[in-house]
C-alpha positions in Angstrom: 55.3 217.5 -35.6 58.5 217.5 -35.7 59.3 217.8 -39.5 57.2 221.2 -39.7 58.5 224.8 -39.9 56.4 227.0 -38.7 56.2 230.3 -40.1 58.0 233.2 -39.9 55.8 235.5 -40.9 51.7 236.7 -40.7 51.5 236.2 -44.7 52.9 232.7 -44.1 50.9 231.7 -40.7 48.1 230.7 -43.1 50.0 227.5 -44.1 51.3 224.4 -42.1 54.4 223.3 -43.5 56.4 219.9 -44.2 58.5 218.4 -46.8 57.2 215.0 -48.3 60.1 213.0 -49.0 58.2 211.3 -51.6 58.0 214.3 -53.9 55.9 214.3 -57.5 56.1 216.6 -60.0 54.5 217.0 -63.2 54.3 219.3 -66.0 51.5 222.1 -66.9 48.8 221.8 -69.0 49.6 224.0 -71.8 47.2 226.6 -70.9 48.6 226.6 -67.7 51.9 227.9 -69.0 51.0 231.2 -69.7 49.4 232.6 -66.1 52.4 232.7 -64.4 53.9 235.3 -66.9 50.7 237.3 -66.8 50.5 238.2 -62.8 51.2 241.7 -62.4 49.9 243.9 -59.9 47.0 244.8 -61.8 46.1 241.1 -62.5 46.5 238.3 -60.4 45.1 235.9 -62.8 43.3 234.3 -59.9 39.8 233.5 -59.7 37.3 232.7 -57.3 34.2 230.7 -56.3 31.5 231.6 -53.8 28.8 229.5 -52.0 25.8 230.9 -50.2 25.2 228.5 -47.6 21.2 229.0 -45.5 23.3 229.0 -42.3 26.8 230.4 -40.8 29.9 228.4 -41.3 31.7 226.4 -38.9 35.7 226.8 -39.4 37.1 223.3 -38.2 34.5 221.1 -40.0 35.6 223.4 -43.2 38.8 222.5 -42.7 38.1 218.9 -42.3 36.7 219.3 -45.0 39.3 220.6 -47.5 42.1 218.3 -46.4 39.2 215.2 -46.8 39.1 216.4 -50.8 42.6 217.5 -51.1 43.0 213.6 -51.0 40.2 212.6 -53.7 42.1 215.7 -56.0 45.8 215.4 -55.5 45.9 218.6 -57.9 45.4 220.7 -55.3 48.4 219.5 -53.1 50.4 221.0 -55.4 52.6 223.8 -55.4 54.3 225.9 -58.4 58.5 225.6 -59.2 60.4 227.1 -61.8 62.5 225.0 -64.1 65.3 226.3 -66.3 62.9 225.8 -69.5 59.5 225.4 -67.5 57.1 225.6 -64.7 56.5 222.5 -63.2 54.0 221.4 -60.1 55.6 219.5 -57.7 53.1 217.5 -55.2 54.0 218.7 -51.5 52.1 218.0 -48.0 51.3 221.2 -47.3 48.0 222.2 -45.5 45.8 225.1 -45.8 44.5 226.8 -42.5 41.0 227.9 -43.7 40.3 231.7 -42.6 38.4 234.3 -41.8 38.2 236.4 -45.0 41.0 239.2 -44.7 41.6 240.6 -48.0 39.9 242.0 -51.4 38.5 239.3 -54.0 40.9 237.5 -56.0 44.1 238.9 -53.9 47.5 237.1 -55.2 48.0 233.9 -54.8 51.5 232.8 -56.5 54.3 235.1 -55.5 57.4 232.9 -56.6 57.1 231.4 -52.8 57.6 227.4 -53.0 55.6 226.7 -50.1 52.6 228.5 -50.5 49.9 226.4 -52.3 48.1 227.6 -55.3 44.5 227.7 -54.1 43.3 229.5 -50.7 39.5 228.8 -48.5 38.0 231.3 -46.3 34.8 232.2 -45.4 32.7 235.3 -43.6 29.6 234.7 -42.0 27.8 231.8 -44.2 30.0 232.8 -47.5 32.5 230.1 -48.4 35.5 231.3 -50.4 37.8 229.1 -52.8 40.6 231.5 -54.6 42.5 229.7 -57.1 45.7 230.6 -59.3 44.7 229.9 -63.1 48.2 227.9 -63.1 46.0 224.9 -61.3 43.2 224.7 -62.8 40.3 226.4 -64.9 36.6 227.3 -63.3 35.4 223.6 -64.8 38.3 221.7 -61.9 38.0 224.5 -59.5 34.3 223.7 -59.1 34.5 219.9 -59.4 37.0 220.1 -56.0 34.8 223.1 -54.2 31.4 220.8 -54.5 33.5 217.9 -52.9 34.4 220.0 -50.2 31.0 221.2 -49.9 29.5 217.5 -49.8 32.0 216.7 -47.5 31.1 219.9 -44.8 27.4 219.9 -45.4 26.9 216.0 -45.0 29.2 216.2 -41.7 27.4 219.2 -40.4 23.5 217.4 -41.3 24.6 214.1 -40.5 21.2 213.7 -38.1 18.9 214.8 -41.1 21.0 212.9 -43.9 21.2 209.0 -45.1 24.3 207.0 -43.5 25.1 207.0 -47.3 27.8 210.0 -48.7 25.7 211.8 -51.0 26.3 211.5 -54.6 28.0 214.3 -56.5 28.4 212.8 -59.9 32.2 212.4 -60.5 33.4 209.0 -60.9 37.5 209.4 -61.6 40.3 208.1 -59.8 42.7 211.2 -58.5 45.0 210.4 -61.5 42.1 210.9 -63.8 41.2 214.3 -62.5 45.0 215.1 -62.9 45.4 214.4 -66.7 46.7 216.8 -69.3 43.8 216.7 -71.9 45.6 219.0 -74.1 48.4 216.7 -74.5 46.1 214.1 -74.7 43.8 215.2 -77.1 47.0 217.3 -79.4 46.9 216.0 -82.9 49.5 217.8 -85.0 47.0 216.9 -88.1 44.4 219.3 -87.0 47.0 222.2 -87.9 46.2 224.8 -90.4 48.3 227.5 -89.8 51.9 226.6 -91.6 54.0 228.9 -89.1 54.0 230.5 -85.4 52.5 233.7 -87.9 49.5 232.3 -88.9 48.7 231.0 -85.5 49.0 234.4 -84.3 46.5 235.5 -86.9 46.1 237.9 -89.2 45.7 242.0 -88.1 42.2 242.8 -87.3 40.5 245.5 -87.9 41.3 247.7 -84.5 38.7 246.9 -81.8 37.0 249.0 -78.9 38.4 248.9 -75.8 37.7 249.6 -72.4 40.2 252.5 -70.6 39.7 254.7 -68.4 40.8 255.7 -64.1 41.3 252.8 -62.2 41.1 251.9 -58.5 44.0 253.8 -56.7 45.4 251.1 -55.1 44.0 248.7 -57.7 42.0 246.3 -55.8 39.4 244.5 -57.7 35.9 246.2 -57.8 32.6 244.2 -57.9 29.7 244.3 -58.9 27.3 241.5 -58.2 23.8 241.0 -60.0 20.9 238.3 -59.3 18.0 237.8 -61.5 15.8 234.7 -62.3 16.4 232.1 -64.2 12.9 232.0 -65.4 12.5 235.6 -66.5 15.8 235.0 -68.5 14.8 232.2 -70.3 11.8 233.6 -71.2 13.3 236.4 -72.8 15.6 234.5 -74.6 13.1 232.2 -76.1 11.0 235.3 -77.7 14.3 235.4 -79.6 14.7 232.2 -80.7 17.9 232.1 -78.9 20.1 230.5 -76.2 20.5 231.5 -72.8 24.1 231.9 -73.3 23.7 233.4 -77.0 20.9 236.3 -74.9 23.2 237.4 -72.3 26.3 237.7 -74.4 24.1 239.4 -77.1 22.9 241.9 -73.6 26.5 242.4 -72.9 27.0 243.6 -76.6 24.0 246.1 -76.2 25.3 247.2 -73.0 28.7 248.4 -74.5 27.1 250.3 -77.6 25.0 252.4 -74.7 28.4 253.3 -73.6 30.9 253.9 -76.2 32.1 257.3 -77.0 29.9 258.6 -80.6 33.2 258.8 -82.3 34.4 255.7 -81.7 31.2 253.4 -82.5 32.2 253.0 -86.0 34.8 250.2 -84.1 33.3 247.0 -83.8 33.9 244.8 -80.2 35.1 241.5 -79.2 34.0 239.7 -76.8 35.8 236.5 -75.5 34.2 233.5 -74.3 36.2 230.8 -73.0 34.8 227.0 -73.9 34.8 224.2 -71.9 36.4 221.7 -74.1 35.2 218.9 -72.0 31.7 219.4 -73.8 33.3 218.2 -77.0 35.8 215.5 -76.1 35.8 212.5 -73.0 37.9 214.4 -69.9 37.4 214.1 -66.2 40.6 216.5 -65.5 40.1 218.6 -63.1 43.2 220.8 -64.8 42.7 223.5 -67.3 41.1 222.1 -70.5 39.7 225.2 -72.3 39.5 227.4 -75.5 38.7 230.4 -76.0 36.3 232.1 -78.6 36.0 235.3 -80.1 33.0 237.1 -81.2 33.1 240.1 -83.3 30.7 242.5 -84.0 30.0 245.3 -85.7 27.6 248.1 -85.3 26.6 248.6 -88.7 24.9 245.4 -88.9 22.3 246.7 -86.4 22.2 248.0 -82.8 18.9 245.7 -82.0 18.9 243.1 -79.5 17.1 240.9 -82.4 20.0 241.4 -84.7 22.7 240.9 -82.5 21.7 237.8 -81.6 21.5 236.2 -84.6 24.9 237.0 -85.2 25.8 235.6 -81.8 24.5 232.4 -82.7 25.1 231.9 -85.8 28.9 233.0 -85.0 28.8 230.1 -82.1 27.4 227.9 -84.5 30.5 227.9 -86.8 32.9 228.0 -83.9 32.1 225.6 -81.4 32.2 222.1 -83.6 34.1 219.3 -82.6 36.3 219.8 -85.8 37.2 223.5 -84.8 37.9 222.5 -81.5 40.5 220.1 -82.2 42.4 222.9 -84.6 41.9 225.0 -81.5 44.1 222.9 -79.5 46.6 221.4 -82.2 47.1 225.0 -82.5 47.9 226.0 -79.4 49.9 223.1 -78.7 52.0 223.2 -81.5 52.8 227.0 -79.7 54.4 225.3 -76.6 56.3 222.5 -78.7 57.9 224.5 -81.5 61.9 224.1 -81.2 62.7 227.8 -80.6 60.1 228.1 -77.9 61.6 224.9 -76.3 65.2 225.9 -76.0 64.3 229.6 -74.8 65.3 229.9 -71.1 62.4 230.6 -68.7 62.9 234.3 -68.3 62.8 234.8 -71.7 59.9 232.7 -72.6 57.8 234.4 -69.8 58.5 238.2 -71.4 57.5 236.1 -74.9 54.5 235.0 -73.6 53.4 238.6 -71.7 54.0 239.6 -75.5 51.7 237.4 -77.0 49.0 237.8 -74.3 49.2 241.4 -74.6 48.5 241.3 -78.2 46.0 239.1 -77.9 44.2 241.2 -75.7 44.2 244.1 -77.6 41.9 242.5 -80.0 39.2 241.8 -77.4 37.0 244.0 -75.6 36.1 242.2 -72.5 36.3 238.4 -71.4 32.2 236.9 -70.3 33.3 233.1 -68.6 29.5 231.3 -68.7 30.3 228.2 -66.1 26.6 227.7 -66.6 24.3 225.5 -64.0 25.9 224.2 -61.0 24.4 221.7 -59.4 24.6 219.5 -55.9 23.1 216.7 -55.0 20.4 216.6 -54.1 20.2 215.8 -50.5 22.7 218.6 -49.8 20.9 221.6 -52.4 18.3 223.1 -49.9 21.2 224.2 -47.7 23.2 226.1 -50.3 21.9 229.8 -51.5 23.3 230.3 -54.5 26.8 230.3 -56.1 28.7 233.3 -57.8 32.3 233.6 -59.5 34.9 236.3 -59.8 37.8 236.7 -62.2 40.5 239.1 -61.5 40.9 242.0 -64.5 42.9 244.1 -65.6 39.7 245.7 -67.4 36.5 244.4 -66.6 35.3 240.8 -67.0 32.1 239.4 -66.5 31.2 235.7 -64.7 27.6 234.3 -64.7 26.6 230.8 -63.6 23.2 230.0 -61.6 22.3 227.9 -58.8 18.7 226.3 -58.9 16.5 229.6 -59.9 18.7 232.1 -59.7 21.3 233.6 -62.0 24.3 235.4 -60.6 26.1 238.2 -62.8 29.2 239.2 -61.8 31.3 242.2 -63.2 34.6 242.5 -61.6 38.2 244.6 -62.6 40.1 248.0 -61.4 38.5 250.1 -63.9 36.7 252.8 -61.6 34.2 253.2 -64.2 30.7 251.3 -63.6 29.0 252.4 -66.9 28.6 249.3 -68.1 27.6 248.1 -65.4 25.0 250.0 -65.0 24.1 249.7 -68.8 23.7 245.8 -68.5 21.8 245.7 -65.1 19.3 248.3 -66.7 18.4 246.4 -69.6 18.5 243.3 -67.2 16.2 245.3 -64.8 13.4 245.6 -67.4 13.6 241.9 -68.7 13.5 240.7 -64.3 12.2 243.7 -61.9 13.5 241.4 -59.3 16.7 241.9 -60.1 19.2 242.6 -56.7 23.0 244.2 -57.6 25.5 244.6 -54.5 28.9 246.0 -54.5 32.0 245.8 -52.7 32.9 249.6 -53.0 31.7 252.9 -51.5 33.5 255.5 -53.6 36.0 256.1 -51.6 38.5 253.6 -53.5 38.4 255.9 -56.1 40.1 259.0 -53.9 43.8 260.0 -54.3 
């Protein structure tokens, strides 16, 4: 072709590339804003999606595949700039070339390189891979674009035993749609509480647990993947009166009392759970559009699993209205557009931001991301296995979403420690003896 530039380089042979002349660009969401200040080499803030499929993958209808929904999400054509003030996305045409998986889970994607996309496909044997920067999009968009591409592959590769029809897979919104800024959208500087940038911030809390210790030498991500049935979960949760969601955070709560230190359980933990704020107001972006939510507890209220999950729901139960929702965001909004912010110069805002996120951190103990049931359609499901997620940590984070009848836990970080791990697969264990765990480490990560 003769406007491409073919790479110089092995990290770079992964990408075709060519200038459009018609150039877009657009703004980040204000979520968005903060992930490219947060990549360091112990975290780069990118996350990624797995499908099982029943049989091995075929590369070149994979990559048909890709480019087919890179043109129903024009998102994901995208590739990150730096402003004077700002990040901004500007809309490129360059391809992927989907791989062979040749690097650790949730390897960097954004380097400051202006021709390297933001999201990456490979696959190994009948494991398809989507990596995303957090800069593009949250887990909700991520998986709205890796179904499409799964329609798209699995109805090409069954077209014999398939109707003429393309199945559907439940999204009805124009590329424009999916590329909306719902924070912006849905920002109402009414829903403010907080007088000043302080009160935002909140107030001191009391000092929370958190979890330290040796991490991987050369601090690749370790993971820990557990699958149990939906069933026996749900089951369990019911004798409790209880959510599914309110039971396995209430699990993961449990899990870090068996592991904390006796002299430091008088410390209560926090667990974040990010919120999909497309449950609570009309969005098909397929950009970040999420909240977070913290839930404290303390040990002196009880150590049961009973207890502790009353507090989990009721705690839910006050946070996740419409109403606090809506504060959520004004409040974060009104972060991005206060004057002083706005006139800082990139650099500057970045280190700001690190700040912030670093404080913010040490009031939580570990991140669990619930992207709860994913579903096909249903011509396509019998071919797909199961899904599972993984975050990048600089801790340990936990991802669960489940696929038909199975639930997939996934622990993931650079912590060398597995204690917890072990903790919450144990009391897991007893609730489903079915319960499988795999790993991505031997032990030998951990040597000097």
């Amino acid at each position: 072709m003769e406007n491409e530039t073919k790479p110089t380089s092995h990290k770079d042979s992964r990408f075709h590339f060519w200038r459009d002349k018609s150039v877009r660009w657009e703004r980040l969401d204000n979520m968005a804003k903060v992930f490219p200040a947060l990549v360091s080499r112990e975290d780069s803030e990118v996350f990624r999606i797995t499908a099982v499929l029943k049989d091995p993958v075929q590369p070149g209808v994979l990559e048909d595949a890709v480019l087919s929904a890179m043109e129903e999400y024009p998102l994901f054509s995208c590739t990150l700039r730096q402003g004077m003030f700002w990040y901004y996305l500007e809309r490129t045409a360059y391809k992927p070339v989907i791989h062979e998986e040749n690097t650790t889970p949730c390897s960097p994607i954004y380097q400051n390189e202006p021709c390297r996309l933001l999201f990456d496909v490979s696959y190994y044997k009948n494991r398809v891979h989507l990596e995303v920067f957090h800069a593009l999009c949250d887990g909700t968009g991520a998986f709205m674009f890796f179904r499409t591409v799964l329609t798209h592959y699995l109805t090409a590769i069954h077209r014999d035993e398939l109707p003429a029809v393309m199945p559907d897979i439940g999204i009805d919104s124009s590329g424009q749609e999916k590329g909306v800024d719902s924070f912006n959208q849905y920002y109402n500087k009414k829903n403010i509480k907080s007088k000043d940038i302080a009160g935002i911030l909140g107030k001191e809390r009391k000092k929370v647990y958190r979890l330290r210790g040796q991490k991987s030498h050369d601090l690749r991500l370790l993971v820990t993947e557990g699958s149990a049935s939906v069933a026996a979960l749900k089951a369990a949760a019911r004798e409790e009166g209880v959510t599914l969601t309110v039971f396995t955070t209430a699990l993961l709560i449990a899990s870090l009392r068996d592991i904390m230190d006796p002299r430091e359980r008088h410390k209560p933990v926090s667990v974040a759970v990010p919120v999909n704020l497309r449950n609570y107001f009309p969005s098909d972006t397929a950009r970040n559009f999420f909240g977070i939510v913290d839930i404290a507890y303390d040990y002196e209220n009880g150590e049961d699993i009973s207890t502790i999950c009353q507090h989990v729901a009721v705690t839910l139960q006050q946070k996740l209205t419409t109403e606090a929702m809506e504060e959520m965001i004004a409040e974060q909004v009104k972060i991005e557009k206060f004057w002083l912010v706005r006139i800082l110069p990139l650099r500057l805002k970045n280190f700001v931001m690190a700040r912030y996120q670093i404080l913010r951190d040490n009031r939580r103990t570990v991140c669990l991301s619930n992207m709860g049931k994913v579903d096909m359609p249903k011509e396509l499901a019998g071919y797909v296995d199961r899904f599972m997620v993984i975050n990048s940590s600089p801790t340990k984070q936990v991802c669960i979403c489940s696929y038909r009848d199975r639930i997939e836990f996934v622990f993931s970080g650079i912590l060398s420690d597995r204690e917890l791990e072990r903790s919450f697969f144990r009391r897991l264990a007893a609730i489903d003896p079915g319960l499988t765990i795999t790993t991505n480490y031997t032990g030998k990560e951990f040597e000097e």
